[in-house]
C-alpha positions in Angstrom: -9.5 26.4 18.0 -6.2 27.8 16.4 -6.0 28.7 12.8 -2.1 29.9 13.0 -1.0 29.7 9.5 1.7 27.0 9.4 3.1 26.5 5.5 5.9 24.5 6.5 4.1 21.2 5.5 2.6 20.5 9.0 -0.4 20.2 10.4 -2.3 22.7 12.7 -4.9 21.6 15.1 -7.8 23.1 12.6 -6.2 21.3 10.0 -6.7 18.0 11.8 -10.1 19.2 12.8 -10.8 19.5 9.0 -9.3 16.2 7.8 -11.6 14.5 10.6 -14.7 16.6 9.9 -13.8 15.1 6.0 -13.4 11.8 7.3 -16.5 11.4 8.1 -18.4 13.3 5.3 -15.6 13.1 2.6 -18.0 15.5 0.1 -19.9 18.0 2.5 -20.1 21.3 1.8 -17.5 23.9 3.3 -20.1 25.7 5.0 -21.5 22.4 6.8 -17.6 21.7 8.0 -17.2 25.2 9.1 -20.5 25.4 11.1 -19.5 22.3 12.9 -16.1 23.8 13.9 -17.2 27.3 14.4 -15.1 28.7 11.9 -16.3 30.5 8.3 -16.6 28.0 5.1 -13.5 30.4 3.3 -11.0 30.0 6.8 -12.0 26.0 5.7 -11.8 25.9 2.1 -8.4 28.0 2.1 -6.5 26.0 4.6 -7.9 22.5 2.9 -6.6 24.0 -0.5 -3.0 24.4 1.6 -3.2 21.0 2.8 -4.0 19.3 -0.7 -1.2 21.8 -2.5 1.3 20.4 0.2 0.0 17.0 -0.3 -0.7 16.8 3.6 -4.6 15.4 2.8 -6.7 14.5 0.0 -9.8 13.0 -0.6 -10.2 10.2 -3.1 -12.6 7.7 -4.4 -12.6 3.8 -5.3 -15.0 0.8 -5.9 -16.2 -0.4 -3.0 -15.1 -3.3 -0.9 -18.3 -5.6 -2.6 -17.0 -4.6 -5.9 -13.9 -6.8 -6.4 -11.8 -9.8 -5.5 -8.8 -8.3 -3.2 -5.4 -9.9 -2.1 -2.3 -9.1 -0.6 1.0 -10.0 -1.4 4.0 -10.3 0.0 6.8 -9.9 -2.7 10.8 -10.7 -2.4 13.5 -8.9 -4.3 16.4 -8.4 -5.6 18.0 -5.6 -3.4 19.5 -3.7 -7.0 15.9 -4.3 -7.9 14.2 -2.9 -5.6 13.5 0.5 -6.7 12.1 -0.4 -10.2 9.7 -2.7 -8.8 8.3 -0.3 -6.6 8.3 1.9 -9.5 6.6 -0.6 -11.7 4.0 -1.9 -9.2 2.8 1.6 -7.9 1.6 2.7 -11.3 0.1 -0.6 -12.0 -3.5 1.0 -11.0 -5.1 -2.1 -9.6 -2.4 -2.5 -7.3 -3.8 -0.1 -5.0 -1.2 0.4 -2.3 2.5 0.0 -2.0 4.5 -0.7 1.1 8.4 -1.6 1.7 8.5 -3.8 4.7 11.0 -5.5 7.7 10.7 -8.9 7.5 11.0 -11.9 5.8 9.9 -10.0 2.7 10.8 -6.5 1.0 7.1 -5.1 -0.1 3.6 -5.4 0.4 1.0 -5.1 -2.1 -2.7 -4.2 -1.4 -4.3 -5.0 -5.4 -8.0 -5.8 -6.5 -9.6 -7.5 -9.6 -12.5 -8.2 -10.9 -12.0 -12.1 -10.3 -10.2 -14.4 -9.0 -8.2 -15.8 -12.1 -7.9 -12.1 -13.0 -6.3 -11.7 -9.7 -4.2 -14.9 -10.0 -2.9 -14.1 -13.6 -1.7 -9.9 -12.5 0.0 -11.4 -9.1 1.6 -14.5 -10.5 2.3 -13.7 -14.3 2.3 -10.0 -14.4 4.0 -9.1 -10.8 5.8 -12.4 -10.4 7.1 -11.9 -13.8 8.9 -8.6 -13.2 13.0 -8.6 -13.3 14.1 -9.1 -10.0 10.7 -10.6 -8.1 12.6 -13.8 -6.3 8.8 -14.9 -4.9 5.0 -13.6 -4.0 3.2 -14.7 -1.3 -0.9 -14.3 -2.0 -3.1 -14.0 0.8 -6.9 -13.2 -0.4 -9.1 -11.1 1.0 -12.3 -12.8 2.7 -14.0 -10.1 4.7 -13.5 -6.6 5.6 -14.1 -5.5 9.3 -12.4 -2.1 8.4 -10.8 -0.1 6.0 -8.5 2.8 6.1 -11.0 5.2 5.1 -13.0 4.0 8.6 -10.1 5.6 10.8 -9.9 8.8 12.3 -8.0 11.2 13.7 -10.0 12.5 16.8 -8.6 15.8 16.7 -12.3 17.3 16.7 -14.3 18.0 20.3 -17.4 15.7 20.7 -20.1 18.7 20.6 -18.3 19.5 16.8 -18.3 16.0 15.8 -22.3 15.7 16.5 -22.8 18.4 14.3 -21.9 16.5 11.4 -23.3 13.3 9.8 -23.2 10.4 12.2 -20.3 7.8 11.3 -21.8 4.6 9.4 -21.4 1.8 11.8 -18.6 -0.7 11.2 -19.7 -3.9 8.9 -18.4 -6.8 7.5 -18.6 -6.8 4.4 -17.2 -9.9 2.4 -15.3 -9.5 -0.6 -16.2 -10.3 -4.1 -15.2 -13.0 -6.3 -16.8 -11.8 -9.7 -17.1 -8.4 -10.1 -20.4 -7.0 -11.5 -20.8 -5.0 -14.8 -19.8 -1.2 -14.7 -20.4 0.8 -17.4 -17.7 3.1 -19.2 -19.3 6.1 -17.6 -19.3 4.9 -14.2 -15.4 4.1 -14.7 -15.2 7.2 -16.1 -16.5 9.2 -12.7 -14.5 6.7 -10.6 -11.1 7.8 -12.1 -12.3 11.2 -12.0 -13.1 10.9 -8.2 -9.7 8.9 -7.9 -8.1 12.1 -8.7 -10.0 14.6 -6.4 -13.0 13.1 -4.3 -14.6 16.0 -3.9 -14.6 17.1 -7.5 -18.4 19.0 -8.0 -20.8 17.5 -10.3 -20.1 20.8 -13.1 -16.4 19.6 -12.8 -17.3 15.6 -13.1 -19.3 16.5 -15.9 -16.0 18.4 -17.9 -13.9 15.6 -16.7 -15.6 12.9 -18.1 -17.6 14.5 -21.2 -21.2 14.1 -19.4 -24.0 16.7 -18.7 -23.7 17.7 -14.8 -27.3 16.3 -14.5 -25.9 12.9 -15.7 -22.5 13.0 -13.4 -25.0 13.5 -10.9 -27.4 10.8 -11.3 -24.8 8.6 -11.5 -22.6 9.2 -8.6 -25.4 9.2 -6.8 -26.5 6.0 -7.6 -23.3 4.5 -6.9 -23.3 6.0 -3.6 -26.6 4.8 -3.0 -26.2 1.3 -4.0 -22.5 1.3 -2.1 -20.9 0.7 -5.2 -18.1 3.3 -4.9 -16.5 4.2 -1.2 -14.7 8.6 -0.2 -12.3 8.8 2.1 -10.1 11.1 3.1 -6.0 10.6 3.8 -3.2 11.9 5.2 0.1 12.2 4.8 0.5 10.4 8.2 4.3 11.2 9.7 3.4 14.6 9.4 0.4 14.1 12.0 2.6 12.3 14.4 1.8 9.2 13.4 5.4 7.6 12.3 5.2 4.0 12.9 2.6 1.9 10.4 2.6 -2.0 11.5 1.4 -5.4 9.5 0.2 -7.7 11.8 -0.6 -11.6 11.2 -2.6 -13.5 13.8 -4.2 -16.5 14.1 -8.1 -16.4 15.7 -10.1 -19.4 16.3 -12.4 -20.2 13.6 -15.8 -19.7 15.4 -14.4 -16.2 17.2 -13.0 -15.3 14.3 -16.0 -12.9 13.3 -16.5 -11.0 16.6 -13.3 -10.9 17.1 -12.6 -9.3 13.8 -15.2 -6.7 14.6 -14.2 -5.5 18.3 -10.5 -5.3 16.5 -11.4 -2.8 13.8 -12.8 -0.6 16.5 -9.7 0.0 18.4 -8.5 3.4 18.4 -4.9 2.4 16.5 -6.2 0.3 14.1 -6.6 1.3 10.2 -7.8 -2.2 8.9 -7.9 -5.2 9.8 -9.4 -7.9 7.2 -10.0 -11.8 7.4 -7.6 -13.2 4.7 -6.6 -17.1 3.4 -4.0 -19.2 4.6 -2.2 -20.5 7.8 -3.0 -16.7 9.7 -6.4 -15.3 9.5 -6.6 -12.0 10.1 -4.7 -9.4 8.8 -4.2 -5.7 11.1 -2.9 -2.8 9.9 -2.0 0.0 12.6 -0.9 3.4 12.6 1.3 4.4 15.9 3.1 7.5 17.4 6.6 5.5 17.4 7.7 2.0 17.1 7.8 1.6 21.6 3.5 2.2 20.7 3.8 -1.9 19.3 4.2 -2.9 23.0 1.0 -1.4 24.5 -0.9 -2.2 21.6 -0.2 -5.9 21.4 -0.3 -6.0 25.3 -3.8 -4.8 24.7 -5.1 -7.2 21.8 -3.8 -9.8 24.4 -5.9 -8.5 27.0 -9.0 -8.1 25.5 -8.7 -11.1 22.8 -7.0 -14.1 24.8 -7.1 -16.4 22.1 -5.8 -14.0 19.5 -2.2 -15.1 18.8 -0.1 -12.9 16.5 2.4 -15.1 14.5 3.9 -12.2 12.3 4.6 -8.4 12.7 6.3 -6.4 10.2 7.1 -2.6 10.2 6.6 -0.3 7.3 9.5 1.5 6.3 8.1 3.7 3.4 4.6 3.9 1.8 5.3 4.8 -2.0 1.7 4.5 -2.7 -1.7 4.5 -0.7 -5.3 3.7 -2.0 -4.5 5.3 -5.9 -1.9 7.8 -4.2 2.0 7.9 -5.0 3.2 9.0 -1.9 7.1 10.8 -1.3 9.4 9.4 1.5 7.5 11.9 3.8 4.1 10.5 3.4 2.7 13.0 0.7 0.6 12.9 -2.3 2.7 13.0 -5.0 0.4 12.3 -7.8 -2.7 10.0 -8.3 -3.1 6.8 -9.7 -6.4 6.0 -9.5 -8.0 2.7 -8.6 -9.2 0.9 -11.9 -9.5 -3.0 -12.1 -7.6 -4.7 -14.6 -9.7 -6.6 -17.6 -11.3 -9.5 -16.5 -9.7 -12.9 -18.3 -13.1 -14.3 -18.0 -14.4 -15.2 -21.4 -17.3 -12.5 -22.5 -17.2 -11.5 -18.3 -19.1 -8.0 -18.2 -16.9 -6.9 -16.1 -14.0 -7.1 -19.0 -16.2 -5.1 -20.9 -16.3 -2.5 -17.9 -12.7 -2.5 -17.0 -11.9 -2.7 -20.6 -13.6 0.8 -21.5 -12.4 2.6 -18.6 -8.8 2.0 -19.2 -6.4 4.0 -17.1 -3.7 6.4 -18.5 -1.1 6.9 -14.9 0.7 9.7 -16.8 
């Protein structure tokens, strides 16, 4: 496999290898990556410090899917105003991603909370309110076949890849309505991770102002109770990946679970999510170019006859991705990481969570 040096702010083929070999164990050790691609832990650790200088890949951390109430939201605007609202709704850090669409609206939001009239008041009195937002359009999560941090690149050889923890089957998980009580600390770790997912536990325990034995035990336990979900990213035109789509469809009720699950396991797709309203599922793909959406959708018609898609809208720019400001090339710019906003819940624990892990963005 090559390692040719390439500081232009592309990827190499090892550096893809790395970013899959992180995909899959977001935290392992250098040496474990390097032994599954035959190449020493330093070769790994200094081309993955290039990468995350360059803002080509990074690894970050957020509650899990379980955790919190999720929607997505479809926002016209005035076109003068279109800049600040990006700008105001990326560092907003429960709005976790940020994308200006085609379409019959001008972004798309991707934001969590820690309830449902928590969620209502941010989308309808905090975004909604904002100088130049003509309308929203809320579509709640309901269950989650896949998630971005599920995709990967498959830029590694099968032999390397089965050297490395196997890949946690694909679940549905359904998405929360009431979040459940975090404690300061654990919001504390969770920003930390936000920042740099594979901080060590000495460096959690600086960050945040615990003993490394404590950082430890904690994150730990949220790992262990799937309470907090790694991932690695990429700044995806840079891999060749220039075309993201949105897709609506509509699935018959009683399919609408298996049919969610084959979906999330095709090759193109980063997630794809039952949602509320007139469409049900919601699929989000990366492709090589925009002439990919043909085969694709030819596909999903093959294999899913009574999958209709209703909407399609193409992503022009990504200003921010899972707790990431991204620039108009698709790299990290700076993190914001995921925090859910105080709950509006009377005496609701997870107010008091959300409340005492308040997020600075700056």
């Amino acid at each position: 496999m090559s390692d040719a040096q390439d500081s232009g702010g592309r990827f190499s083929e090892l550096d893809l290898a790395i970013v899959e070999a992180l995909q899959a164990a977001p935290r392992a050790p250098w040496s474990r990556v390097g032994s599954a691609l035959g190449v020493d832990a330093t070769t790994v650790a200094r081309r993955w410090d290039r990468m995350r200088a360059q803002g080509l890949a990074w690894v970050t951390a957020h509650t899990s899917a379980k955790s919190a109430a999720v929607a997505y939201v479809e926002v016209r605007c005035r076109p003068r105003a279109l800049d600040r609202i990006i700008a105001a709704t990326a560092e907003r850090p429960w709005v976790f991603s940020v994308d200006e669409m085609t379409g019959d609206f001008d972004l798309f939001l991707s934001l969590a909370a820690p309830d449902l009239p928590t969620l209502g008041h941010v989308v309808h009195r905090d975004i909604g309110a904002l100088p130049g937002v003509l309308s929203t359009r809320t579509r709640l999560g309901v269950t989650l076949f896949s998630a971005g941090g599920d995709w990967r690149m498959r830029a590694m050889e099968p032999a390397a890849r089965a050297r490395l923890p196997p890949a946690s089957p694909l679940r549905p998980i359904v998405y929360s309505t009431r979040s459940q009580e975090r404690s300061a600390e654990d919001w504390s770790l969770l920003r930390a991770l936000g920042g740099d997912g594979r901080l060590g536990y000495t460096e959690l325990g600086a960050a945040t102002g615990m003993s490394e034995h404590t950082a430890r035990r904690r994150v730990q336990r949220m790992i262990r109770d799937q309470d907090i979900s790694f991932r690695c990213d990429i700044a995806h035109p840079s891999a060749g990946f220039r075309a993201m789509v949105v897709y609506l469809a509509n699935v018959a009720h009683g399919n609408l679970r298996f049919t969610g699950n084959a979906v999330a396991r095709m090759e193109q797709v980063r997630s794809c999510v039952s949602v509320s309203g007139p469409h049900n599922l919601l699929i989000i793909v990366w492709l090589h170019g925009l002439d990919g959406m043909a085969g694709f959708e030819a596909g999903l018609s093959e294999r899913f006859p009574d999958l209709e898609i209703r909407d399609r809208a193409v992503a022009l720019h990504s200003p921010k991705r899972m707790g990431r400001l991204l620039d108009e090339h698709g790299r990290a710019v700076r993190p914001v990481p995921v925090t859910l906003p105080p709950s509006r819940l009377a005496g609701a624990p997870a107010a008091r969570g959300a409340q005492s892990g308040a997020v600075r963005t700056r």
